[in-house]
C-alpha positions as CSV (number, residue, x, y, z in Angstrom):
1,X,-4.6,-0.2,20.9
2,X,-2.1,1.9,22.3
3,X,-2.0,4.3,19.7
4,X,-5.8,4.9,20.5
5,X,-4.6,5.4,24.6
6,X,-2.1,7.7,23.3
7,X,-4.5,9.6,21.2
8,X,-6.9,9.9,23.7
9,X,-4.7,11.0,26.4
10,X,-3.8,14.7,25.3
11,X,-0.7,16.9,25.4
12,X,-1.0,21.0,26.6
13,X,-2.4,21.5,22.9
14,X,-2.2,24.4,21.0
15,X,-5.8,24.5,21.2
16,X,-5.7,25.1,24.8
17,X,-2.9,27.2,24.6
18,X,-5.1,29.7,22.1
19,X,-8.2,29.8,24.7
20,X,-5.4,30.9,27.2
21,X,-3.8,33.3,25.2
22,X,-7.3,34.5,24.6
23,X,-8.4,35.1,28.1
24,X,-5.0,37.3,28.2
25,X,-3.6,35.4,31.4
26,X,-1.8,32.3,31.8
27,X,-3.6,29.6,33.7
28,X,-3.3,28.1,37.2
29,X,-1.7,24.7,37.4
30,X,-5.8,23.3,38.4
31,X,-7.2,25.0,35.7
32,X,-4.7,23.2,33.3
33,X,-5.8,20.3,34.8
34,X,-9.5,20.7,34.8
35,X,-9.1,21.7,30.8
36,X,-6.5,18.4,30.5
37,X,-9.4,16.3,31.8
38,X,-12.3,17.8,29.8
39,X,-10.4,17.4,26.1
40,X,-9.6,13.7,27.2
41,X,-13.3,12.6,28.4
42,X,-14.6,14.1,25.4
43,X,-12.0,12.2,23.0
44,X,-12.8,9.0,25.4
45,X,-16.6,9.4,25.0
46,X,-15.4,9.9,21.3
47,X,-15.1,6.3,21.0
48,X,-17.5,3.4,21.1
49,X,-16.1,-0.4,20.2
50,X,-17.7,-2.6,18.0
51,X,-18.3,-6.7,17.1
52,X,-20.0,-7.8,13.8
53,X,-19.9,-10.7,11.7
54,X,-21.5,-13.4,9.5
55,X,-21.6,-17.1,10.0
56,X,-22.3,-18.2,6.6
57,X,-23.1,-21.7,5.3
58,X,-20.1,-23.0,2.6
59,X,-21.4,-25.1,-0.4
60,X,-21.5,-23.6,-3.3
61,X,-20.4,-19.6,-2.9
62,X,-19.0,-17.9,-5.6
63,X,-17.8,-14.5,-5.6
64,X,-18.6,-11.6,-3.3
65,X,-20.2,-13.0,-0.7
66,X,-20.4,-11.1,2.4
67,X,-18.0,-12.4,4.8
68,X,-19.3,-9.4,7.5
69,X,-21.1,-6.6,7.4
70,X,-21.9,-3.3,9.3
71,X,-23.8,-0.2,8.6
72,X,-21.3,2.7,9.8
73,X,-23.9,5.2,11.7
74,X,-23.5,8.7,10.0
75,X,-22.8,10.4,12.9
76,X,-19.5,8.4,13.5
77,X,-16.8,10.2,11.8
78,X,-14.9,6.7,11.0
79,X,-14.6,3.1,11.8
80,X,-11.5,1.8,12.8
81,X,-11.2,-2.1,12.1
82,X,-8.4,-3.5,14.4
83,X,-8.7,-7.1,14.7
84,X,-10.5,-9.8,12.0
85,X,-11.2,-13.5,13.0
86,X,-12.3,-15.9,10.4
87,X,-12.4,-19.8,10.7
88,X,-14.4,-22.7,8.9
89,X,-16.3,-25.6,10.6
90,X,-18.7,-28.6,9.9
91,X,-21.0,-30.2,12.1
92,X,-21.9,-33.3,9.5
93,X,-20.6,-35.8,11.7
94,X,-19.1,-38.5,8.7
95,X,-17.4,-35.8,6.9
96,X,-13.5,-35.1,7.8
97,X,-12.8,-32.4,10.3
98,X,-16.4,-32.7,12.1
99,X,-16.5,-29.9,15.1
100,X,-12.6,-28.7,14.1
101,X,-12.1,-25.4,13.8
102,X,-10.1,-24.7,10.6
103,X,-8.1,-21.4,8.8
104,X,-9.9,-19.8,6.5
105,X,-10.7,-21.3,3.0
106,X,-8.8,-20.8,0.2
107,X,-9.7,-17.8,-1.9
108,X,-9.6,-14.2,-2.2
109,X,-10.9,-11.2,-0.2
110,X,-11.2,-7.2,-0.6
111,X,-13.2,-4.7,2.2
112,X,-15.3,-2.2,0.2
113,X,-17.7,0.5,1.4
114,X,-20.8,1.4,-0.6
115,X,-22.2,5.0,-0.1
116,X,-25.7,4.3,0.4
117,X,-26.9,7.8,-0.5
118,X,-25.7,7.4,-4.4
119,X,-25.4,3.7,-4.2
120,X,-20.8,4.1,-5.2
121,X,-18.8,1.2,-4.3
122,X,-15.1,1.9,-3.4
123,X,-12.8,-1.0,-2.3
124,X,-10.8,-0.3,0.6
125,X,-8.2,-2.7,-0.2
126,X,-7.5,-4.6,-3.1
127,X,-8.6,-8.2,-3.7
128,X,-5.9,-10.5,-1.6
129,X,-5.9,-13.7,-0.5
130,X,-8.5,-14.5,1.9
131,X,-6.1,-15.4,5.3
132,X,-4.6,-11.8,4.7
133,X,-7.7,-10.8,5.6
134,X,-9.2,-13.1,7.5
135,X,-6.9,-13.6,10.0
136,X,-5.4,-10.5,10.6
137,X,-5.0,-7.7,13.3
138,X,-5.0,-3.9,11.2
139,X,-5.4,-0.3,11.7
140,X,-8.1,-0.2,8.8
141,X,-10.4,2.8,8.4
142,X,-13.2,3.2,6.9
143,X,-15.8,6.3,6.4
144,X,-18.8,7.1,8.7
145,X,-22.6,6.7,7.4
146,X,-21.4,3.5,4.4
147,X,-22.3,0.3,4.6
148,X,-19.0,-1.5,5.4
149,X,-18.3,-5.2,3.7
150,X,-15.8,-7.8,3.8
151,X,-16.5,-9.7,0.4
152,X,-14.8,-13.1,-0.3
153,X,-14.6,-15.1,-3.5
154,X,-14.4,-18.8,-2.5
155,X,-15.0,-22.3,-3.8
156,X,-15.7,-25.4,-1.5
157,X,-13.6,-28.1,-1.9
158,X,-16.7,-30.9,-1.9
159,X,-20.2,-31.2,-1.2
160,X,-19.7,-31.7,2.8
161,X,-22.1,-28.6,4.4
162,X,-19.5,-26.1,5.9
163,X,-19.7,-22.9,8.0
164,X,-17.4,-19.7,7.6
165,X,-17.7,-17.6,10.5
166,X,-16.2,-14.1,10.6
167,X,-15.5,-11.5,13.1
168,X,-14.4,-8.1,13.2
169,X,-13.5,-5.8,16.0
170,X,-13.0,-2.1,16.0
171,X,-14.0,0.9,16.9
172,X,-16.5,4.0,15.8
173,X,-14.3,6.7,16.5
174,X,-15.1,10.7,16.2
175,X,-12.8,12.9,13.4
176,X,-10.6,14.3,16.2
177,X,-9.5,10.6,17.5
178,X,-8.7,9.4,14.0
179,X,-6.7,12.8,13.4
180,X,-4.6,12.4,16.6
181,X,-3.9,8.6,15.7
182,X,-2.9,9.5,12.1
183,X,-2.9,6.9,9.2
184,X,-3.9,3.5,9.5
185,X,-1.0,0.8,9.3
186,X,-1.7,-1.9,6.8
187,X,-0.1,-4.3,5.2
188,X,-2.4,-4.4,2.2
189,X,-0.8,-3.8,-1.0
190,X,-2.1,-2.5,-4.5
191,X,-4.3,-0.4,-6.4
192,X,-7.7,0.7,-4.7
193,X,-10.9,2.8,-5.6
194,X,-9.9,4.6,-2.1
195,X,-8.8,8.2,-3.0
């Protein structure tokens, strides 16, 4: 999060040094600070945060099922994942671990876009195991106007009725914001389809 504060809080740029050097005059101290304040509302209003998820019922899922999904809108630049929650849960009152809440079940996970236009898949990350995932707070991004999926391969243990619920937090964020952060920080390893 504080990289985003820092990125939205900008430094005399050399953008607004160019408009200066343009006009042919240096500027006053309040005209500095009236351009200061216009570049950061508009990298502020560049930013819009987001929740999605999936509860989905646990009895016999094989693999890629949709753990959460979200349609990035096409005209957000990118969407920045920052935090992912998942956690598993029965309400069948005889079976073990009725109403707990538990870590997420054993498996494996991978975050892919598709680009709905030509109907591509590209995995974001590679296929890890699921609480690397699941239970994790990233810088991941991921490219405006795709349909964005967390995709699990899991078995259940036994026939008790379970629920996997799954939430993800981020941000939409504009192509200037995600410039002035920089690259995401992950700690996913491997080979990807991301170029």
């Amino acid at each position: 999060m504080h990289r985003i504060v820092q990125a939205c809080h900008p430094s005399w740029s050399e953008e607004m040094q160019a408009l200066w050097k343009e006009r042919g005059r240096e500027p006053s101290e309040r005209e500095m600070r009236e351009a200061w304040n216009e570049e950061r509302q508009a990298l502020w209003h560049d930013i819009k945060p987001v929740k999605f998820g999936e509860s989905q019922t646990w009895q016999s899922i094989g693999g890629g099922t949709p753990l959460a999904t979200y349609q990035i809108p096409e005209d957000a630049a990118y969407m920045l994942i920052l935090r992912t929650e998942c956690y598993v849960t029965t309400f069948d009152e005889t079976a073990v671990g009725f109403g707990q809440f538990s870590p997420p079940p054993d498996g494996t996970a991978s975050w892919q876009y598709t680009d709905l236009g030509v109907g591509s898949t590209y995995r974001i990350t590679p296929e890890l195991p699921i609480h690397i995932l699941c239970d994790s707070d990233e810088m991941l991004f991921a490219k405006g106007d795709h349909l964005l999926q967390l995709l699990a391969s899991i078995t259940p243990p036994d026939a008790v009725t379970r629920f996997i619920r799954t939430l993800v937090y981020g941000y939409l964020i504009g192509a200037k914001v995600a410039g002035r952060i920089g690259g995401g920080e992950s700690v996913y390893f491997g080979i990807t389809d991301e170029a």
